[in-house]
KEDRENLUM-247131 format. One record per residue: residue in one letter; x, y, z of N, C-alpha, C, O, CB in turn. Coordinates in pm, whole numbers, padded with zeros to 5 digits, always signed. Atoms other than C-alpha are relative to their C-alpha. Glycine has a CB too. Example, Ala and Ser with C-alpha at 12.3 -4.5 7.8 and 13.67 -1.06 7.14 Angstrom:
// KEDRENLUM-247131
A+00089-00119+00000+01230-00450+00780+00090+00120+00000+00194+00118+00066-00099+00003+00125
S-00082-00119-00006+01367-00106+00714-00077+00109+00073-00026+00220+00090+00041+00046-00142
This chain:
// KEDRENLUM-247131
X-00114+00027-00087+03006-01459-01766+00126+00067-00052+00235+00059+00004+00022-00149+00014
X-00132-00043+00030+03236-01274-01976+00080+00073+00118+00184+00018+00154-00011+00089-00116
X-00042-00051-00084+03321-01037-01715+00102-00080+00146+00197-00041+00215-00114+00058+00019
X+00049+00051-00107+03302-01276-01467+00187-00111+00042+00254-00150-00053-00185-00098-00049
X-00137+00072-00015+03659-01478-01307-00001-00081+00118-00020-00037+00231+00121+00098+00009
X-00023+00094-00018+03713-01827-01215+00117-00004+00056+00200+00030-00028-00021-00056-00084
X-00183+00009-00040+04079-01874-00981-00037-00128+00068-00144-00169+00112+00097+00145+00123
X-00033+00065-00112+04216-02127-00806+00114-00005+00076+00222-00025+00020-00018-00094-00021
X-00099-00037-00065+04420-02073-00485-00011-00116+00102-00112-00137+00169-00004+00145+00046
X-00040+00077-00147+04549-02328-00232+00081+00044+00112+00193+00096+00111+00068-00111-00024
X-00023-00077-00152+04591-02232+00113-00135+00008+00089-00244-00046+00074+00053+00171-00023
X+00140+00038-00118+04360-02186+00406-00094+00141-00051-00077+00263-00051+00057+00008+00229
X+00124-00149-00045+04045-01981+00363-00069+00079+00072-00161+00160+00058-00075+00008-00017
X+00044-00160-00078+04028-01802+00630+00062+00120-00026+00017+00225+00021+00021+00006+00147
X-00087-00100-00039+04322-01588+00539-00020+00093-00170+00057+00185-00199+00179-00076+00056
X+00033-00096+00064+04146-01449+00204-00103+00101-00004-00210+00094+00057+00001-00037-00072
X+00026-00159-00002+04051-01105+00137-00139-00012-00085-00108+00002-00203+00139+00112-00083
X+00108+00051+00084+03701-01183-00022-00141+00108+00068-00145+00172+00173-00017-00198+00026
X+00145-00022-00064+03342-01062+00034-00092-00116+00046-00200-00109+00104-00082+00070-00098
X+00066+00077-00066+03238-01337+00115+00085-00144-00002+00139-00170-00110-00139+00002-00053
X-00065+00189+00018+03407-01773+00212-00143-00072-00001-00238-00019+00057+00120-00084+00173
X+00110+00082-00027+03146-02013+00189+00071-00117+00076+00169-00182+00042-00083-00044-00133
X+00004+00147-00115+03144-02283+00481-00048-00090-00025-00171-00086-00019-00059-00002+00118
X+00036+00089-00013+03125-02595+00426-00074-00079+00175-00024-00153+00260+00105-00038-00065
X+00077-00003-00145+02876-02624+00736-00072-00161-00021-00083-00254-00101-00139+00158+00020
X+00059+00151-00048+02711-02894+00884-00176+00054+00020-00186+00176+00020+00094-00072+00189
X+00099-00034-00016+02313-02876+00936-00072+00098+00089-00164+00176+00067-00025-00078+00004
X+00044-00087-00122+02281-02725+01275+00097+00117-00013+00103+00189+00087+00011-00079+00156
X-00118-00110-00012+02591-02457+01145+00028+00047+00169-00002+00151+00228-00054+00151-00099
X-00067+00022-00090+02762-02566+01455+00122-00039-00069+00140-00110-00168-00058-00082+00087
X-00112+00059+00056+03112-02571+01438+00039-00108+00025+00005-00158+00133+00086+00055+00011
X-00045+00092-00019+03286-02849+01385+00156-00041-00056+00252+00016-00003-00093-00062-00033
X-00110-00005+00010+03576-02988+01205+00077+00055-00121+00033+00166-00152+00020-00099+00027
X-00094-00025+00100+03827-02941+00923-00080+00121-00031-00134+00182+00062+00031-00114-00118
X+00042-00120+00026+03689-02647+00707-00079+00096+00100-00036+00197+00155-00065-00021-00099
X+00096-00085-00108+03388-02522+00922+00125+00008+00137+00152+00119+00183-00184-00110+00053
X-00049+00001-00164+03596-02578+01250+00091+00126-00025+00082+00233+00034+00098-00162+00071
X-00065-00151+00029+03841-02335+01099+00000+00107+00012+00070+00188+00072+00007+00033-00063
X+00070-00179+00039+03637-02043+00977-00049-00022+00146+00006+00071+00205-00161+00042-00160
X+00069-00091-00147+03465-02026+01340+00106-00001+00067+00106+00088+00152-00134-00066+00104
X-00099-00020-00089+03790-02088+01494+00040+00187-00032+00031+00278+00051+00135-00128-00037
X-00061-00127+00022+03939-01764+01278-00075+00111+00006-00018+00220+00002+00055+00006-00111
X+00069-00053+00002+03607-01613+01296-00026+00078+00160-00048+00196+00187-00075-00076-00064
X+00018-00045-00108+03574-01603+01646-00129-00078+00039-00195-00143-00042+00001+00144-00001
X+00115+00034-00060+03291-01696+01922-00140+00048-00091-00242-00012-00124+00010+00065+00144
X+00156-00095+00082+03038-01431+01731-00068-00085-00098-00190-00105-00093+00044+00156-00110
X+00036+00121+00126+03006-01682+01425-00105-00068+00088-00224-00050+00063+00148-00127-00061
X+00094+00090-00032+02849-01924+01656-00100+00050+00052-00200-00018+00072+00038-00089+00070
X+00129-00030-00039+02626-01719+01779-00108+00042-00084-00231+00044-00068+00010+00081+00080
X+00095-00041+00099+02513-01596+01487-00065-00090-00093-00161-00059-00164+00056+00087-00073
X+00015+00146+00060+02490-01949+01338-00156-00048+00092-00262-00100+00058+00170-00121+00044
X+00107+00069-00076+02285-02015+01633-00137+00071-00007-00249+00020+00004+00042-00014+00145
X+00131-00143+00056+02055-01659+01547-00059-00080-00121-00171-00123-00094+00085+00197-00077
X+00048+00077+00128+01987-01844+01190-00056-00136+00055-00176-00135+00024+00130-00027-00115
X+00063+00087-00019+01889-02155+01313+00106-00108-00102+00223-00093-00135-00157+00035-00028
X-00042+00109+00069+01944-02477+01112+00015+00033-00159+00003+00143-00213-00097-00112+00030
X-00019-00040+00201+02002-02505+00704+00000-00169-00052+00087-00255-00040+00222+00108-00068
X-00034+00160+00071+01919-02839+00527+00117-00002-00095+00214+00068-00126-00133-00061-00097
X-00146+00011+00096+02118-02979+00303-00023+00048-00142-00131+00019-00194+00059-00166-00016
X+00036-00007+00088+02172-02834-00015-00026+00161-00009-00009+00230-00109-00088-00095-00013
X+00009-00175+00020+02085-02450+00101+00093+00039+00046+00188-00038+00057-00106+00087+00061
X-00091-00050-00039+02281-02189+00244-00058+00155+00086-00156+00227+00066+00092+00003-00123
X+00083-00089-00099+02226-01938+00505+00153+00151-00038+00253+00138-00110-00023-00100+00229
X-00142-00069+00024+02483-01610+00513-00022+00074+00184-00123+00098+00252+00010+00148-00183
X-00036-00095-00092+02646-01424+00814+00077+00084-00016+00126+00093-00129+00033-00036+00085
X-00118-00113-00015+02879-01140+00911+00112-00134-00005+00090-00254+00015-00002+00124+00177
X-00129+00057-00037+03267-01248+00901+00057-00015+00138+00111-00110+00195+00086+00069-00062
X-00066+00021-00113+03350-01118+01203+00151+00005+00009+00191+00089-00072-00041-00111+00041
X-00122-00030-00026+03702-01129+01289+00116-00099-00123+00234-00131-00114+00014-00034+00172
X-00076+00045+00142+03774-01300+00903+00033+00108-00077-00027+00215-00073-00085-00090-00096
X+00055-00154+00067+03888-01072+00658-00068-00029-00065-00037+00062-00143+00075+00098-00072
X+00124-00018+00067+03590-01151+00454-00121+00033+00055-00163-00017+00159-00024-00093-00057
X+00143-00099-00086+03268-00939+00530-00069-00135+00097-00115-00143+00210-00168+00083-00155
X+00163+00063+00010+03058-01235+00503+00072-00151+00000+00175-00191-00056-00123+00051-00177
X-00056+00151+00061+03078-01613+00539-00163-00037-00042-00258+00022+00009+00096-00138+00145
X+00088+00045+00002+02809-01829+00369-00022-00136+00022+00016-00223-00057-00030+00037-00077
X+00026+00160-00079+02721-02140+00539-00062-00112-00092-00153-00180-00045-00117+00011+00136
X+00083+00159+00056+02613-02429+00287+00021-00125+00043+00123-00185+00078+00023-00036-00136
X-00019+00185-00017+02532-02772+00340+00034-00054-00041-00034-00018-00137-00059-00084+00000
X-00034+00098+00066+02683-03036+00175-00051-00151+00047-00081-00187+00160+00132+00014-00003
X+00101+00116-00006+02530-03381+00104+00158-00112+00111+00280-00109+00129-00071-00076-00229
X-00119+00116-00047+02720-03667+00292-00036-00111-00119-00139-00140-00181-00023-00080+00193
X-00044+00135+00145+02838-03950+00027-00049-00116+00055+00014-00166+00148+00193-00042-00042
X+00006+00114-00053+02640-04257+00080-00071-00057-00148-00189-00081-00175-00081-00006+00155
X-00059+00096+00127+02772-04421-00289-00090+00081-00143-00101+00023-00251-00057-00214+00028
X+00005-00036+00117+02630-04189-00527-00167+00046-00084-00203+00138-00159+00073-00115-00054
X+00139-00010+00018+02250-04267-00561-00113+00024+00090-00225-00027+00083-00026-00093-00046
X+00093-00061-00051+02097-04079-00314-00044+00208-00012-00110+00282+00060+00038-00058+00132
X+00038-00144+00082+02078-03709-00511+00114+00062+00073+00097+00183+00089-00174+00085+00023
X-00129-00070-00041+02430-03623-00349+00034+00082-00150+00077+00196-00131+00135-00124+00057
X-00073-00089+00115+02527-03482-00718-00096+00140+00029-00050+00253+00046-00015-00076-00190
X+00119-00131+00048+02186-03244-00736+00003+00083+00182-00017+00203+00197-00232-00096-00065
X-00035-00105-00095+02245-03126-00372+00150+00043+00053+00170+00127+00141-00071-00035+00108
X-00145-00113+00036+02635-03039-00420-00033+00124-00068+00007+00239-00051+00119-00068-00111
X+00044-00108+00144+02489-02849-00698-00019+00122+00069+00039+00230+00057-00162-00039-00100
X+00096-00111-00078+02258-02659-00456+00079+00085+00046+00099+00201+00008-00088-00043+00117
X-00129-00066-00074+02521-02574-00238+00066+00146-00101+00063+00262-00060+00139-00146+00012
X-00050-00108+00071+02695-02367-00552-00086+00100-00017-00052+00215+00011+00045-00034-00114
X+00113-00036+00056+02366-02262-00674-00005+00100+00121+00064+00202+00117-00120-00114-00032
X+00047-00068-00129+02250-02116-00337+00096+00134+00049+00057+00245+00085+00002-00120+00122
X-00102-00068-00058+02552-01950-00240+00022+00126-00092+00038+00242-00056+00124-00091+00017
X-00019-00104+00126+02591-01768-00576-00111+00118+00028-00103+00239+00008-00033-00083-00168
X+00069-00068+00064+02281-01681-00543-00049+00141+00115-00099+00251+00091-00111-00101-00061
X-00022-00055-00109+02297-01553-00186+00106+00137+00001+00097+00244+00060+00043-00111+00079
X-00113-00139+00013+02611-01329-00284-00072+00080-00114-00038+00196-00139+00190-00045-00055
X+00033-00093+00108+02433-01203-00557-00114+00112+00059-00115+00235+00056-00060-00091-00133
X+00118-00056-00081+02124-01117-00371+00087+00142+00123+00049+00258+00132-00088-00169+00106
X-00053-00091-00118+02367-00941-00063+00106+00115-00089+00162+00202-00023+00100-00110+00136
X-00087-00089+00093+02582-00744-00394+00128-00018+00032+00215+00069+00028-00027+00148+00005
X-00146+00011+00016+02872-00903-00341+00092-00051-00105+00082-00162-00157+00030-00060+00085
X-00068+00053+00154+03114-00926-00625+00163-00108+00064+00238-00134-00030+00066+00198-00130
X-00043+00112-00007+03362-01192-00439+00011-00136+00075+00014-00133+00198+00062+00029-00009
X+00010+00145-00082+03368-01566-00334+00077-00110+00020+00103-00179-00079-00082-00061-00035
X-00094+00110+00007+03588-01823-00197-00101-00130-00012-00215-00087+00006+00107-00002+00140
X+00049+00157-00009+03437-02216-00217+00075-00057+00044+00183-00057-00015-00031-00075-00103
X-00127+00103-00009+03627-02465-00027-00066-00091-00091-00151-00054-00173+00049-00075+00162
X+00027+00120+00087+03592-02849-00181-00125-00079+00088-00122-00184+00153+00153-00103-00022
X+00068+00056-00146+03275-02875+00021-00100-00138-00011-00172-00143-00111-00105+00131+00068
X+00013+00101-00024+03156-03220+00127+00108-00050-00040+00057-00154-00081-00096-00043-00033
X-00130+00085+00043+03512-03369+00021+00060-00062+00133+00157-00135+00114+00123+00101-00079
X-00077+00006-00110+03609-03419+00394-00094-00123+00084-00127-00235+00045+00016+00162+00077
X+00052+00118-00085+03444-03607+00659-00127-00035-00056-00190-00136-00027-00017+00031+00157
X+00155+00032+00079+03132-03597+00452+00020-00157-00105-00059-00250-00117-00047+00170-00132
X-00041+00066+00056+03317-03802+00231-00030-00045-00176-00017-00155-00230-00014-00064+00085
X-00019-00034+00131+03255-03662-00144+00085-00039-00092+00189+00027-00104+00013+00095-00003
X-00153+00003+00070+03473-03806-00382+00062+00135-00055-00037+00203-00082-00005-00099-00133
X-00013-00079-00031+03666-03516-00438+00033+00020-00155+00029+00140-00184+00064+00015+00115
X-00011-00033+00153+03736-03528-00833-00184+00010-00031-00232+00101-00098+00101-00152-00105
X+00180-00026+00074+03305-03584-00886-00017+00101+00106-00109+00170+00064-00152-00160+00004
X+00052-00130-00072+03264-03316-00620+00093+00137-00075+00050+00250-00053+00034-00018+00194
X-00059-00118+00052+03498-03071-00803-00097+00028-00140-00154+00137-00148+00175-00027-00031
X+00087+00022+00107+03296-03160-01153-00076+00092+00003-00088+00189-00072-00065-00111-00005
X+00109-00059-00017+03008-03067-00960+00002+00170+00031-00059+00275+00012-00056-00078+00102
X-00047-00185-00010+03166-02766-00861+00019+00106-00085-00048+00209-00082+00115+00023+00043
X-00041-00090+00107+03338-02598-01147-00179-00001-00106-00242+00103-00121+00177-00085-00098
X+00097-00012+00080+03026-02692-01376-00131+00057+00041-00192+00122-00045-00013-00107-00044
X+00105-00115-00089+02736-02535-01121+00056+00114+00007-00034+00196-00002-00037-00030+00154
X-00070-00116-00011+02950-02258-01092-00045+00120-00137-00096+00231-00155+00165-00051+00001
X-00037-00064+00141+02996-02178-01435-00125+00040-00056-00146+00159-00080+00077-00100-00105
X+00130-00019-00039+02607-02259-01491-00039+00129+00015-00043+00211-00076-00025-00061+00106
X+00003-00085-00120+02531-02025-01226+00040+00139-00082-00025+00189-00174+00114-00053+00135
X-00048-00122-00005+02722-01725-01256-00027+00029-00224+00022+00136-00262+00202-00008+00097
X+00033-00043+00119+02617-01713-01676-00151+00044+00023-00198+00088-00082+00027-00109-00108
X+00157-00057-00016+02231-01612-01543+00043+00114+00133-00043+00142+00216-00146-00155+00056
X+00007-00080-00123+02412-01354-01277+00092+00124-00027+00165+00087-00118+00046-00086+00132
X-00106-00140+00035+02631-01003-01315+00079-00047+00138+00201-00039+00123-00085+00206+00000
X-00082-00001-00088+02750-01099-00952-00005-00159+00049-00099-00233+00019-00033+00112+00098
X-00138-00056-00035+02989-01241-00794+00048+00015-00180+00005-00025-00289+00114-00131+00121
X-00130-00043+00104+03270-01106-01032+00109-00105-00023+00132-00168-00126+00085+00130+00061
X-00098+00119-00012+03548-01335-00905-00050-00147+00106-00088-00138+00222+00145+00076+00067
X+00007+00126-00065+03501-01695-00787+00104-00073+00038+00159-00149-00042-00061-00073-00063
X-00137+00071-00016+03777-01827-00619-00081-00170+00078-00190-00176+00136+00137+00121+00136
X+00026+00096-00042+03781-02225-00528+00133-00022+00061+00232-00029-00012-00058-00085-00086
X-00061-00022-00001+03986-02239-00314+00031-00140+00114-00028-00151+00222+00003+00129-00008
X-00024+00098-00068+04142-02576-00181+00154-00008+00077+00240+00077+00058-00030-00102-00089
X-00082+00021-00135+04394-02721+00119+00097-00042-00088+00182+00040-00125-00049-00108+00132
X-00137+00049+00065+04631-02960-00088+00032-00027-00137-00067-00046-00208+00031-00111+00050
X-00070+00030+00106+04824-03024-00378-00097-00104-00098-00131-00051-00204+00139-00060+00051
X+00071+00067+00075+04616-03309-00534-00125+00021-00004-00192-00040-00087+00016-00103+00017
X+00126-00051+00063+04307-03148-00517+00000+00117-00089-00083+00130-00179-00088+00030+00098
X-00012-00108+00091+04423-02827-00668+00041-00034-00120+00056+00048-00211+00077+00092+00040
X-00063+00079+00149+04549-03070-00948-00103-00022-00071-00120+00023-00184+00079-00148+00010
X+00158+00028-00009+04206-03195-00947-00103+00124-00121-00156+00102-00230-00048+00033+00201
X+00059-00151-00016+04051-02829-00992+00072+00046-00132+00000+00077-00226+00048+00099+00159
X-00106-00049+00096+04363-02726-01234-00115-00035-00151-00185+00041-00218+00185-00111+00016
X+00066+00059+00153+04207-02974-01547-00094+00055-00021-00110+00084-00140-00043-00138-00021
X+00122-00015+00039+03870-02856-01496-00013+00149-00007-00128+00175-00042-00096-00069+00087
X-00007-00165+00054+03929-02441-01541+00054+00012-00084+00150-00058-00119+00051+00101+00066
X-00093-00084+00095+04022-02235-01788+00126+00009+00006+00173+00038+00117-00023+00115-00001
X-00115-00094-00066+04367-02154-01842+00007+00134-00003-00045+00224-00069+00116-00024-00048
X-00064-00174-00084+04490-01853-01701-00056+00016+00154-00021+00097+00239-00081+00175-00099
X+00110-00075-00113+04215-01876-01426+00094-00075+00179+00038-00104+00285-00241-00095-00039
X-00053+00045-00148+04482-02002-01128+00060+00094+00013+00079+00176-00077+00083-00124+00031
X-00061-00082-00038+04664-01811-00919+00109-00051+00054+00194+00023+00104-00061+00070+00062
């Protein structure tokens, strides 16, 4: 991982310059709300159709498409677990989610990636043990990979990027 760079940026992710955002998607990658509703909003109609070309995605994998009218080439659609209290393998399929996605950009040669804070929203992730899960699959991850290069995580507000802050390196925010 030496090479390899960890940021964190708050703001909306549709509006970075990446090779690829990962979507916090829903099963049927139908849009819906907060994050996902977003990216297909900024994405355009095409997303959903191409969502609908892929088919479904359990939870835990991740499917990839074109961007479309994002500036990132590529979005990748993972699932996230919904939170129902902790002991139903919600930690080991957050995980996936990183896992998958990494491994998806690595596979398509892309050297960058946004993450929102996915399942933190209506899924209802606690959003400090879903960051955990985040930064530490990540990190994981990208030490068995040459690609991506940069990993951006890149969250909506102030107390999650606080969140996010403790658990990186310093230097690695933006």
């Amino acid at each position: 991982m030496a090479d390899q760079k960890l940021e964190l940026h708050q703001g909306d992710i549709t509006q970075l310059t990446v090779d690829a955002i990962v979507n916090a998607a829903n099963s049927e990658l139908r849009p819906g709300g907060g994050v996902c509703g977003a990216i297909h909003r900024a994405a355009g109609p095409e997303l959903a159709e191409a969502c609908r070309q892929v088919g479904g995605c359990p939870t835990g994998e991740a499917r990839i498409t074109p961007g479309f009218s994002l500036p990132s080439a590529h979005v990748i659609h993972a699932v996230g677990p919904v939170w129902q209290g902790g002991s139903q393998g919600e930690d080991e399929a957050l995980a996936n989610c990183y896992r998958n996605s990494l491994r998806l950009a690595d596979e398509n040669g892309l050297d960058s990636i946004a993450f929102p804070a996915i399942s933190t929203g209506i899924f209802g992730f606690p959003a400090d043990r879903a960051a955990e899960i985040a930064v530490s699959s990540v990190q994981r991850e990208l030490r068995a990979r040459e690609r991506p290069t940069r990993v951006i995580f890149c969250v909506f507000d102030a107390d999650t990027a606080a969140v996010y802050q403790d658990l990186l390196p310093s230097g690695s925010t933006q």
